[in-house]
Structure formats: C-alpha cells, structure tokens
C-alpha positions as CSV (number, residue, x, y, z in Angstrom):
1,X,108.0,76.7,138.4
2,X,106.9,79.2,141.3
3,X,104.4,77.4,142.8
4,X,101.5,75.2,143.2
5,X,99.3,75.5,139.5
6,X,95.3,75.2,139.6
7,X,93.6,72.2,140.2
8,X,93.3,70.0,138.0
9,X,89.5,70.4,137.5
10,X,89.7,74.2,136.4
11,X,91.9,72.8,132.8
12,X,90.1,70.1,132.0
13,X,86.2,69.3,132.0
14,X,85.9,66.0,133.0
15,X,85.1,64.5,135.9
16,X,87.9,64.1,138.5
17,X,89.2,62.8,141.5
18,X,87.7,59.7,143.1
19,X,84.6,60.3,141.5
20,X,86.5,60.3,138.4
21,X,87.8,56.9,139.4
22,X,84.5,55.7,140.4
23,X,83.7,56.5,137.1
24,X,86.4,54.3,135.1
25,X,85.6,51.2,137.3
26,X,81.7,51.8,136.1
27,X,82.5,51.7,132.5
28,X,85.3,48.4,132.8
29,X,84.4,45.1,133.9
30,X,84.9,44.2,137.6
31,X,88.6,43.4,138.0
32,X,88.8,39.7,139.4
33,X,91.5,41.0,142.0
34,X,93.7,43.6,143.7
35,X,96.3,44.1,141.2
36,X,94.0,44.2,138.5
37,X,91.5,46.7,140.0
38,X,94.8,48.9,140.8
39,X,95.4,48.7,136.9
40,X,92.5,50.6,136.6
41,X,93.8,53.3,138.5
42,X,97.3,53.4,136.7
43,X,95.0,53.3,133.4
44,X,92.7,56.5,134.5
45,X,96.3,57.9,135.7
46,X,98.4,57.2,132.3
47,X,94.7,58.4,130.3
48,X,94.9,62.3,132.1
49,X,98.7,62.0,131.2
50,X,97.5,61.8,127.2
51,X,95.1,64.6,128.1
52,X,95.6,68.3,126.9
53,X,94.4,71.1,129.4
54,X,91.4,73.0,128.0
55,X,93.4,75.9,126.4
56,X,96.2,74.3,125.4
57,X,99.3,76.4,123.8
58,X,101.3,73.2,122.7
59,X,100.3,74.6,119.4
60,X,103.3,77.2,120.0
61,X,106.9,77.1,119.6
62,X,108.9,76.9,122.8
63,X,110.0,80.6,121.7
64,X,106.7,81.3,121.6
65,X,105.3,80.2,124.8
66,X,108.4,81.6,126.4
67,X,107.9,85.2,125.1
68,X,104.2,85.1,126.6
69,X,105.5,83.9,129.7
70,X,104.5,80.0,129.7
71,X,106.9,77.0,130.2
72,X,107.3,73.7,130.6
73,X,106.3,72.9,134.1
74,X,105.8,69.8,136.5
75,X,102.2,69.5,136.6
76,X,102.4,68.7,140.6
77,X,98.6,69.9,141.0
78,X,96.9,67.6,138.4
79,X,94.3,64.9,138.3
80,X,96.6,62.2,140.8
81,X,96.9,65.3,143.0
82,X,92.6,65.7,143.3
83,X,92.8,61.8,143.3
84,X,94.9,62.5,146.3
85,X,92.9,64.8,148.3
86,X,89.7,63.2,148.2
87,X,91.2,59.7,149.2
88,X,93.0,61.5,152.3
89,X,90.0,63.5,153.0
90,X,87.9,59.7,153.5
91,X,90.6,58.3,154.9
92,X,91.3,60.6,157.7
93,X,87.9,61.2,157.9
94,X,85.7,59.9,161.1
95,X,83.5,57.9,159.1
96,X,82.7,54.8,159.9
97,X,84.9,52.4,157.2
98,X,81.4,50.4,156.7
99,X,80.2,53.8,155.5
100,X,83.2,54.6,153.4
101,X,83.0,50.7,151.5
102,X,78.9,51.7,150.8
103,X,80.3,55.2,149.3
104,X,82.5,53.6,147.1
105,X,80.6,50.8,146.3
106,X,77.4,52.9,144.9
107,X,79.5,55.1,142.8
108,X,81.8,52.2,141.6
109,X,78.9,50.8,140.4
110,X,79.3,47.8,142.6
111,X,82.1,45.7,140.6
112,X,85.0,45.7,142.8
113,X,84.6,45.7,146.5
114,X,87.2,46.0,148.8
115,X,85.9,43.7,151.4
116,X,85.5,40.6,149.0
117,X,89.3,40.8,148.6
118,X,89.8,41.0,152.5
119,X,90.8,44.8,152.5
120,X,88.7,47.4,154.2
121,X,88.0,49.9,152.4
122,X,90.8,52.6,154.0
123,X,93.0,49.8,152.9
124,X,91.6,50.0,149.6
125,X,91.9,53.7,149.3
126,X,95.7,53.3,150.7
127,X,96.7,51.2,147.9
128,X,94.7,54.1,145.5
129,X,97.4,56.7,147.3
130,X,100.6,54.7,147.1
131,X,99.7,53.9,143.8
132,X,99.4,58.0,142.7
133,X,102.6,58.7,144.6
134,X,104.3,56.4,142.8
135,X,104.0,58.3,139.8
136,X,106.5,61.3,138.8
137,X,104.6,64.5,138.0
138,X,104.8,64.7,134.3
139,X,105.5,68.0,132.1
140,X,103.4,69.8,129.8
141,X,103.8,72.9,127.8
142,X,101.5,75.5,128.1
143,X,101.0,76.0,132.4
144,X,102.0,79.6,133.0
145,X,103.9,79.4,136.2
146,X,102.0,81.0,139.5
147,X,103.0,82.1,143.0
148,X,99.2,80.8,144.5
149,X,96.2,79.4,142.6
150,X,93.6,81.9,142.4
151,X,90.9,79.2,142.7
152,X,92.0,79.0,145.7
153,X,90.6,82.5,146.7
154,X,87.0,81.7,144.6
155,X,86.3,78.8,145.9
156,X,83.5,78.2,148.1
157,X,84.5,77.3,151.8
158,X,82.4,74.2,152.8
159,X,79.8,76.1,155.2
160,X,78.4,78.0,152.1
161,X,77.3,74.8,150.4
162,X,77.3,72.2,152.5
163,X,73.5,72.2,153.8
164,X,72.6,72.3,150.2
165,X,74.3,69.1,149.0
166,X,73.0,67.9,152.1
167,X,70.0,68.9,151.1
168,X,70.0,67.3,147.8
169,X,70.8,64.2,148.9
170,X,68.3,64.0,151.6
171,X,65.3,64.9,148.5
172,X,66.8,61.4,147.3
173,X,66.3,59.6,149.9
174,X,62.2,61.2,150.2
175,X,62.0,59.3,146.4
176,X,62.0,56.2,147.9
177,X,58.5,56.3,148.2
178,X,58.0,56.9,144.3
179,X,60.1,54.2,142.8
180,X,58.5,54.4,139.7
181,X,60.2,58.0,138.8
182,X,63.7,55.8,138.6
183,X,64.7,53.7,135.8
184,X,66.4,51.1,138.4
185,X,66.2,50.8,142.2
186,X,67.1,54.0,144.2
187,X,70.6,53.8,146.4
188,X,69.7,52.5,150.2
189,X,68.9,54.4,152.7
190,X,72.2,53.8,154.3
191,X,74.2,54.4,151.3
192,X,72.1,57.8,150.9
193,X,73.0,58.4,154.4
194,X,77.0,57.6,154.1
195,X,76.7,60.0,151.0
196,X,75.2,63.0,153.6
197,X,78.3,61.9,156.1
198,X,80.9,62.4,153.3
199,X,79.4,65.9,152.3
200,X,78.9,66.7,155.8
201,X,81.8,65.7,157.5
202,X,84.4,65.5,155.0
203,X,83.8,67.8,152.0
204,X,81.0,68.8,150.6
205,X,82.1,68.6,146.8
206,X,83.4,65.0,146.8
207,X,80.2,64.4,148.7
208,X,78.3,66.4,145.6
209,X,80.2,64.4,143.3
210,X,80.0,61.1,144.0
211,X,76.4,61.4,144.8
212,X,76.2,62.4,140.8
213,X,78.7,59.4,140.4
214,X,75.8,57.4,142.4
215,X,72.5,58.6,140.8
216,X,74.3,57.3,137.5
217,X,75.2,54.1,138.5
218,X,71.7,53.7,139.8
219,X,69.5,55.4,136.7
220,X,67.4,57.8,138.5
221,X,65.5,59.9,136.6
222,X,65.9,63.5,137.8
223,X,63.0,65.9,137.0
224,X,64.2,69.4,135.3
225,X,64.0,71.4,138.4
226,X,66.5,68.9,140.7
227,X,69.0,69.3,137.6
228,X,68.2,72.8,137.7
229,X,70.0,72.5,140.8
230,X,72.9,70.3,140.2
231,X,74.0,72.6,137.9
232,X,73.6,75.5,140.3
233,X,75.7,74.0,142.6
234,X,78.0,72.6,139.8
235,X,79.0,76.2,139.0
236,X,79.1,77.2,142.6
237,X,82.5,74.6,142.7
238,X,83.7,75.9,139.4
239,X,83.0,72.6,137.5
240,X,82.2,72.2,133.9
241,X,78.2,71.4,132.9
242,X,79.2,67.9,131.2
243,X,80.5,66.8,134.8
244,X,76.6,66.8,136.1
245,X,75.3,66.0,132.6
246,X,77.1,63.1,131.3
247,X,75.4,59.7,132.3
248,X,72.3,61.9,134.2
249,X,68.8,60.2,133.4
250,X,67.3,64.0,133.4
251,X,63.1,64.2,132.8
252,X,62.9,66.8,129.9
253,X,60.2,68.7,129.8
254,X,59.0,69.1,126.0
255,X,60.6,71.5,123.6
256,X,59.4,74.7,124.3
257,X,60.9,78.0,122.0
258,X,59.2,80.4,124.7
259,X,60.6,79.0,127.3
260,X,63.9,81.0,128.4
261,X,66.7,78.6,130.0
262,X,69.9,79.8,128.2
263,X,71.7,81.7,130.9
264,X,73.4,84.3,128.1
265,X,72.5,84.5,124.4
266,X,70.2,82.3,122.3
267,X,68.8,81.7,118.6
268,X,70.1,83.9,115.5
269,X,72.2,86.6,117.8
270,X,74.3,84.0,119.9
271,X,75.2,82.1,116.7
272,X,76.1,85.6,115.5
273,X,78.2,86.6,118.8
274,X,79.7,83.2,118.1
275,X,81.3,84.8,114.7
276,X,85.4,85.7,115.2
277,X,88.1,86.0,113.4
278,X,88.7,82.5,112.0
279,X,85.2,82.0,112.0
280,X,84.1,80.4,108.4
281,X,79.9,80.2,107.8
282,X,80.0,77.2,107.4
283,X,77.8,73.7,108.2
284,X,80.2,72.8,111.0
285,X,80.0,76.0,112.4
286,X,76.1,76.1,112.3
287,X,76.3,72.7,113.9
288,X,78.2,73.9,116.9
289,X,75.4,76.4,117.9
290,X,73.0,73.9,117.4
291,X,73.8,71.3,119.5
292,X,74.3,73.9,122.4
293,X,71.5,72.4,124.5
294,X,73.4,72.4,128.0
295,X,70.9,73.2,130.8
296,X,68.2,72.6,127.9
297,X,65.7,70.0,126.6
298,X,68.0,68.0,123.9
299,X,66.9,69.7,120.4
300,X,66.3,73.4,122.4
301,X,69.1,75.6,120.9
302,X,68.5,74.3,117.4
303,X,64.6,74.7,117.5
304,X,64.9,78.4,118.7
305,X,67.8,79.2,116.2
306,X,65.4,77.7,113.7
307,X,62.4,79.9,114.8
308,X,64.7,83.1,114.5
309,X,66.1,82.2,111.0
310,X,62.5,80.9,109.7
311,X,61.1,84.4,111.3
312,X,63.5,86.5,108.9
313,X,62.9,83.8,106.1
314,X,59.3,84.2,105.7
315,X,59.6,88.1,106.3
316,X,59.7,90.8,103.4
317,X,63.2,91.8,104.6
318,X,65.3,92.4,101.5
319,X,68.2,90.1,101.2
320,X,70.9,93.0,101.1
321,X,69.2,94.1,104.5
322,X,70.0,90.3,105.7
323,X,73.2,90.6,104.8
324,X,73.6,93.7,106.6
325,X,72.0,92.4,109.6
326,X,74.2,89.6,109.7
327,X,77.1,92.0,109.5
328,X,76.3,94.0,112.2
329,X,75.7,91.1,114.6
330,X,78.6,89.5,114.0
331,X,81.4,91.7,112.7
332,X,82.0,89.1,109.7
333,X,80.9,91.5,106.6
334,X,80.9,90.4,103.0
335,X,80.8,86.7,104.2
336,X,77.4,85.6,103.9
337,X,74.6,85.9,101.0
338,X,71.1,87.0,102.0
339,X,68.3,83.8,102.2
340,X,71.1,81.7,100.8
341,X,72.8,82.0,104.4
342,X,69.3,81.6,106.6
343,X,68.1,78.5,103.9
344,X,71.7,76.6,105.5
345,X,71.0,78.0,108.8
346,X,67.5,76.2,108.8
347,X,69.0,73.0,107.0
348,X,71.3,72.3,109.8
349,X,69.1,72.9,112.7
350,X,66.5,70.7,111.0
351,X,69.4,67.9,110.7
352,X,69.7,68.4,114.1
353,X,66.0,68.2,115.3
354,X,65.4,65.1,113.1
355,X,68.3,63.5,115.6
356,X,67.8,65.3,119.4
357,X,63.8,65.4,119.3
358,X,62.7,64.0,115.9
359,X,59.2,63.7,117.8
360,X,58.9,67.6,117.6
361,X,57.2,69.8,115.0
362,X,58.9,73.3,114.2
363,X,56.6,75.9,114.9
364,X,57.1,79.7,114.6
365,X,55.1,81.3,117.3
366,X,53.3,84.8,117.2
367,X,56.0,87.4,117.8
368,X,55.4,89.1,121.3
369,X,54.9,92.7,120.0
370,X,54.0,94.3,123.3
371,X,57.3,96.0,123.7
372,X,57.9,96.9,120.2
373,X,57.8,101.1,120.6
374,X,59.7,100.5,123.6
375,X,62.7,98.2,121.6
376,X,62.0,100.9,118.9
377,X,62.9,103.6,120.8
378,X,66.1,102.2,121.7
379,X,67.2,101.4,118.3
380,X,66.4,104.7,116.4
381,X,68.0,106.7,120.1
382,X,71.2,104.4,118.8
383,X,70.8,105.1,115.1
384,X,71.6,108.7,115.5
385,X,74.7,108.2,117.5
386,X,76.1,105.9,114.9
387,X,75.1,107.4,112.3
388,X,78.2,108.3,110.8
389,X,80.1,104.4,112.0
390,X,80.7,101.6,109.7
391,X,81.0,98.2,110.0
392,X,84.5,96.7,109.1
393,X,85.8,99.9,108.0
394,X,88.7,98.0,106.5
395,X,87.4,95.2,105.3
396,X,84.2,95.2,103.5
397,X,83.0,98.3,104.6
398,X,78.9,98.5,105.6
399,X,77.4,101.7,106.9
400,X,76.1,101.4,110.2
401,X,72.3,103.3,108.9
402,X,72.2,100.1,106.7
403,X,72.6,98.2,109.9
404,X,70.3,100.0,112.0
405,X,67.6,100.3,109.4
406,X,67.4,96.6,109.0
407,X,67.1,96.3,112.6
408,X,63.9,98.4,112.6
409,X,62.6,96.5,110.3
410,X,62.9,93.3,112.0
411,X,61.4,95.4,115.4
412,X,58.5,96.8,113.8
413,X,57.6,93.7,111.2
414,X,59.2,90.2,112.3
415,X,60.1,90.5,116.2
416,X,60.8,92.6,118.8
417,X,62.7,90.2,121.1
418,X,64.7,89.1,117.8
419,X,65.2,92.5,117.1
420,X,66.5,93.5,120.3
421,X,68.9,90.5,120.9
422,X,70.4,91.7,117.6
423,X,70.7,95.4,118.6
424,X,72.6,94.4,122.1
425,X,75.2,92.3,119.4
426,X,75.4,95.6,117.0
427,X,76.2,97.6,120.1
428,X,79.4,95.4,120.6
429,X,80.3,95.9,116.9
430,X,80.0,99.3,116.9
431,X,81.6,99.8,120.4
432,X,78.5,102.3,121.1
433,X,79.4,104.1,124.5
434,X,76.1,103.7,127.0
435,X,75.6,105.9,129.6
436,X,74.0,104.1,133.1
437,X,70.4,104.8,132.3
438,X,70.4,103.3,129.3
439,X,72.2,100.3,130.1
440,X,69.6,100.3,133.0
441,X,66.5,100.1,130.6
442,X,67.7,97.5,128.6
443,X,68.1,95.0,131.7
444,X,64.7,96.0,132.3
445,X,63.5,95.1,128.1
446,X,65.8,91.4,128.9
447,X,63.7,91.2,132.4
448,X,60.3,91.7,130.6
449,X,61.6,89.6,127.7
450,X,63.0,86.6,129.5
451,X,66.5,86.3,129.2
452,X,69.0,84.8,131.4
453,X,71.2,86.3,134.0
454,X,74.2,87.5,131.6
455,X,72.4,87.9,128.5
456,X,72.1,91.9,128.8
457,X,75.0,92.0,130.6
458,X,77.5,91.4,127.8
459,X,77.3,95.2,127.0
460,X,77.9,96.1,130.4
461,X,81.7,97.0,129.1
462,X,80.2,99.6,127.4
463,X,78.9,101.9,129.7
464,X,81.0,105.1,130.2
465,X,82.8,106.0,133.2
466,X,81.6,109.0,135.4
C-alpha cells in the first residue's frame, strides 16, 4: 500500500465514528459497567470488520483484482480510524468535560454514563481510544492503493459549514417553546448548547452528526423543510442519505405526484434509465424503483411511477409502440411485452402503496399540456437526425422512427412532461450529439417542468465540442 485510503465513510453508508458508536449503545441495553460498555465498542469494531465496502470486488479472483490494479491492503483509514479522530478531536478540544459527558450522554441515549462509573468523560473517551489502538488494521480485497485521498481535496473546510450546523442546532433550541411538534421531550438547553460548542469549536461534522444522533434518541419530529436541510448539508460532507434518515421522526407532507423533490429522474423514465446490462424486468426490479423515496414522502416514487405507467395504460398507444418506447428509454429491446409489461409495473407499485401510504388514493392528474408544441418541436428536430439509427443494432434491432413516433404520440395525446423525460433517456440510447443551444432549451423545458438539479443534466455528455 502507497498510502493513506479514503475514509471510512466514503465505502460504506452507515453511520460512523462516535456517532456511529452513540448509535450501538442506543440500540443495546445500558452496560452495568466499564468493561461491559467497552464490549460494545469492540462489538461495533469486530461488526465493520464483517462489513463489505460499498463496491466491493471480493467477487474477483486475486488475478483479477491484480490485473485492474487492486490488492489486498491494510485498511489503516477505516471506521476505528473516524472512531479515532472524533474522540481526539473532544478530547483535545477546550470544552468543558461537563459539556463533553452531556454530548455523549444525549446521543448515547442516556444508558451508560461515564460519571456514574467515577470516569469523566475524557476518561471515558480514553478507554474508547486505547481500546481502537488495540486493534490490528485488518485486510480486505478490493482497496485500490492511493498516494492521498481525494476526499481529502472535496471536503468542505469547517468555515464553509460551520455557521449552518450552528444554525441548525440553534432552530432546535427555538422549539422549545412548541413541545407539542416532538414525540418526546426536546434535548436541554445546555445539551443543545454543548452540541453548538462541539460544531463550533471542534468540528463541525461530528457536531452535525451527533446532533442527528441526538434528535433520534430524543423523537423530534422534524417538519419537511428542516430535513430538507439535513440532507443539504449531509451531501455537503459526502455522507450517504440513510445516515440523516434512519431513526429521523420526519413530518411528511401528504403524497403529492406534482410535487417535484427527486433531485434527478423520476416515474416511468428513471425506472427505464435504471435498465443495464444484467438488468431482468422483473418484480424485484420494479420493486427497487419503487421504494426509491429518499428525500420523499414514504410511497412518492411508487405513486408517480404508477401515474406515468397508468397514463400510457389508459392511452390509445399501440402495444408495439410501448414496446418500442420502452426500448428506446432503456436500451433493453425485445425484453418486454406491451400492456403486459405496464399491468406488472402498476401491480408492484400498488403493493407498494398499500404498505408506505396505504391511506392514499392513486389519482392520475390532468396532464400539463402547456408546453406540448414546445416538447414537440424538440422531438420531431431529433427525429430527423436519427432517422436512419436503430436501437440495439445487434441485438433485437428497433428503428429509431418507431421510437420517435411513439414518443410524439405520448407528447401530443398522454403527456408532455412524460413525453419529454422519455426523449432526454432516448437521447442517451441513441448517443444523439447536441449542440449548446439545444442543450440550453431543454434546461429551460426541465425549469418550466419542475425537475431537480441533475435531471436535464444527464445529457450534458452529449453536447459537442467547439
């Protein structure tokens, strides 16, 4: 190995650190001493050790791996290493040790506290240390070895975010004054204020994340927008969605197919764009796409995928021109059979309602129509440039005019936003080259429609140089 390999919150998506810890004591019993509460650590240690990092290449021969440059390394920058860093970051810190044992205590949930065993709570973050240098760095397969860590470079430096945890926490502490938005009693207003110490003085991500730890262990109910906002942060520090998520008492608003919160694709074209090469149409593959709610009202991504499939259901569209559709979107020709495929599509999202929101009512809503010529315009512009393509040209072969002429259809007689979500997925197929200005209008047909900050923008590639 050449050097230190990427933390080990960029492999995995779990929570991590001390918060991770904090985590594992909130979901054990209180330990009834000092030996037992240190088990806990060693368990949360020998648990990462079973762990695979996200990616994984253990499925490859050690020829294999060797050929494409990976190895069996040390993983010397893994979850005891973050458990590490944050526990030296409080314990060099200038914090108060009072303040320190209330931090722990709120996102421990409470169950072991240091001071009740006569150990302050540096002492008790000590014993967390010795206790992770104890251990040999263990070896995986599948860490490509690396001079520096490139996260490294991306990561936020603490001035960039620090006011805003700060912030965060401090729109806590204003709650206290509407106790009935939280499920339990609200952290005190000296725990709240340890927590603004920890981002402010020591680092403003283990302050972020055990301030998630502590509105967890406390049940307070978080209204959309203040999620909103977790998870803007969240991706600011690199860390997966389930870390703000998991164990977050969120206030959904209701299900709502107009409203636009997927960042990228949605509906019938992202569970096209989720098609690949393995891919099988299957139930479990439908499933997948349908319980993609992160960021979303539980029961969102399978209510919109339901509206888009029940759109083309009830529409006059030829089966043969579903099929095409369906080819063009996802590259998968040949693999699906007209209404049969959409009947299976609407099956399992139903499945899937009657479990995440059984409360709602499927709806199809009146197609917005107001940009239809413009969508149009777009599509038959592209239908002459392709007109000579094909799908799959190897394998199952479809003509590209069968493509485009069943995406008119669906502009002009089911839905222009439909329409045009499927026309940015045929572009991919057909690797359509797009010159500036039209890459330029369609941001502005995803502005007018709605769509999240990438959604247009996986097309970008396209766009010619010069």
């Amino acid at each position: 190995m050449t050097g230190r390999q990427e933390p080990y919150y960029v492999d995995y998506d779990a929570d991590f650190g001390l918060s991770g810890l904090t985590e594992a004591f909130t979901l054990s019993p209180a330990p009834e001493n000092t030996g037992a509460a240190l088990g806990l650590v060693t368990a949360k240690l020998d648990a990462y050790d079973r762990e695979c990092p996200v990616g994984s290449v253990d499925h490859l021969s050690a020829d294999e791996r060797s050929i494409l440059g990976y190895d069996t390394s040390h993983d010397d920058w893994g979850y005891a290493e973050e458990l590490r860093e944050d526990v030296r970051g409080l314990v060099e810190s200038p914090l108060a040790d009072e303040a320190i044992r209330a931090v722990w205590r709120a996102a421990a949930g409470g169950g072991w506290d240091p001071a009740a065993h006569d150990m302050s709570a540096r002492d008790w973050l000590r014993r967390i240390d010795e206790t992770c240098a104890a251990r040999p760095p263990r070896k995986i397969p599948g860490r490509r070895p690396a001079s520096t860590s490139w996260w490294g470079v991306w990561r936020p430096t603490g001035d960039e975010v620090r006011d805003d945890v700060v912030a965060e926490i401090a729109g806590i502490a204003e709650m206290r004054s509407c106790r009935e938005r939280s499920a339990g009693p609200l952290p005190s207003p000296d725990t709240l204020s340890a927590l603004e110490e920890v981002a402010a003085r020591v680092d403003p991500d283990l302050g972020f994340r055990l301030f998630l730890r502590a509105l967890k262990v406390y049940s307070v109910r978080i209204e959309k927008a203040r999620y909103d906002r977790f998870q803007a942060l969240g991706e600011r520090f690199g860390h997966p969605a389930a870390l703000i998520d998991l164990g977050l008492d969120i206030a959904w608003p209701p299900i709502d197919t107009a409203r636009r919160d997927a960042t990228w694709d949605f509906g019938f074209s992202q569970l096209a764009g989720q098609a690949h090469q393995d891919w099988r149409e299957s139930r479990e593959e439908i499933r997948k796409a349908a319980e993609g709610d992160t960021g979303q009202t539980p029961g969102s991504a399978a209510a919109v995928l339901l509206e888009d499939t029940l759109r083309l259901l009830r529409s006059a569209l030829p089966d043969a021109a579903v099929t095409a559709l369906w080819a063009g979107a996802s590259d998968r020709p040949g693999s699906t059979d007209g209404r049969d495929w959409l009947r299976l599509i609407a099956d399992v999202c139903r499945e899937r309602l009657r479990e995440a929101a059984p409360a709602y009512t499927p709806v199809v809503a009146p197609a917005r129509t107001e940009l239809a010529d413009t969508v149009l315009r777009e599509v038959r512009e592209t239908a002459l440039a392709v007109v000579d393509k094909v799908v799959s040209p190897h394998w199952h072969p479809v003509p590209a005019t069968d493509v485009m002429d069943a995406l008119e259809h669906v502009v002009t007689r089911i839905d222009p936003d439909l329409g045009f979500r499927l026309f940015l997925r045929v572009l991919n197929t057909l690797s359509v080259p797009l010159r500036q200005v039209q890459y330029d209008r369609y941001r502005a047909i995803g502005e007018r429609f709605g769509y999240g900050e990438y959604h247009v923008s996986d097309v970008e590639h396209l766009i010619e140089a010069g």
